[in-house]
C-alpha positions as CSV (number, residue, x, y, z in Angstrom):
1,X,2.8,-20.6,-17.6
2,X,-0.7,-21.2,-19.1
3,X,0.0,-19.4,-22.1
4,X,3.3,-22.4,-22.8
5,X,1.0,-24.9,-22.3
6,X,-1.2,-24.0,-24.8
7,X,1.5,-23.4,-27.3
8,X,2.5,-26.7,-26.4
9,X,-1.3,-28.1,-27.0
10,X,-1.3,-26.0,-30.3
11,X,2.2,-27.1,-31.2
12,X,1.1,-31.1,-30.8
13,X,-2.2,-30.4,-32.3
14,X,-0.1,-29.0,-35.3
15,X,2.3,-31.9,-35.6
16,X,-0.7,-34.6,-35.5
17,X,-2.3,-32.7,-38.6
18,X,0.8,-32.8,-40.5
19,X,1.9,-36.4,-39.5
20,X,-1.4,-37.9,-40.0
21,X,-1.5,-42.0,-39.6
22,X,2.4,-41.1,-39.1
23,X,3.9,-41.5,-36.0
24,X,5.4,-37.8,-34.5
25,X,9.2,-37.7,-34.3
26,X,10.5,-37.6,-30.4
27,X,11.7,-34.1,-29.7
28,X,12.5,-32.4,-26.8
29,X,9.8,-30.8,-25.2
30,X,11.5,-27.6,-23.9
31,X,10.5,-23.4,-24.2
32,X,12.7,-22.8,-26.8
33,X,11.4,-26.3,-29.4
34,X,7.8,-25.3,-28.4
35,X,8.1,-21.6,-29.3
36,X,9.8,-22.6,-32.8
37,X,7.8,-24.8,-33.6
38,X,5.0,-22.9,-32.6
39,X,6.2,-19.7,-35.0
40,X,6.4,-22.4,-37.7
41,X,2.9,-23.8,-37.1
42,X,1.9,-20.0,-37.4
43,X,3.6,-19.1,-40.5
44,X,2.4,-23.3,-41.7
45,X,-1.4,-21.9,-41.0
46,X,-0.7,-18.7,-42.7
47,X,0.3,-20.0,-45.7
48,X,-2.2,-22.5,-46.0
49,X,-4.9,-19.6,-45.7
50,X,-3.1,-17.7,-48.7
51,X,-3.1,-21.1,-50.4
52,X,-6.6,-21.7,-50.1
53,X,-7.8,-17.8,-51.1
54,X,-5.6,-18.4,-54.7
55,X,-7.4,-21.7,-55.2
56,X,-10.8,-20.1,-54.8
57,X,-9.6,-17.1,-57.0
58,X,-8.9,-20.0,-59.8
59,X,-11.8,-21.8,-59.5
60,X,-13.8,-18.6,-59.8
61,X,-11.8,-17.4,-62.9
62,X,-12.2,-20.7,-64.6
63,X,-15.8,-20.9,-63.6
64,X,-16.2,-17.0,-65.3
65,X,-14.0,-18.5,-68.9
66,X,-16.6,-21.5,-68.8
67,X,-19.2,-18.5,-68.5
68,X,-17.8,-16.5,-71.5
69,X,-16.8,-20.1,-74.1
70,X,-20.6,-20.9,-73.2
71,X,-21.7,-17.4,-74.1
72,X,-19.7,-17.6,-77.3
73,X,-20.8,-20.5,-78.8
């Protein structure tokens, strides 16, 4: 039963980040809500992660074009 509970913790941990100042719509708190909600804070984490590795890819590419206009003028 621990291992519910702290999908449950992860799960309302996960809604409070993503609701901010918002107040968190009442769902039912059940096995079956907690573990979808849980896979879509998973895959929500996930993406972010793949988000953030293509930002840093574009920063450094624009960084390296600054490089190379510099170098050409």
């Amino acid at each position: 039963m621990a291992a519910q509970e702290e999908k449950e913790a992860q799960v309302a941990a996960w809604l409070k980040k993503i609701f901010g100042d918002h107040p968190i719509p009442q769902y039912e708190v059940n096995s079956r809500t907690t573990e979808i909600l849980y896979h879509l804070s998973e895959r929500n984490r996930l993406r972010d992660r793949d988000v953030c590795l293509v930002i840093e890819d574009l920063k450094q590419k624009a960084s390296e074009y600054e490089s190379e206009v510099l170098f050409l003028q």
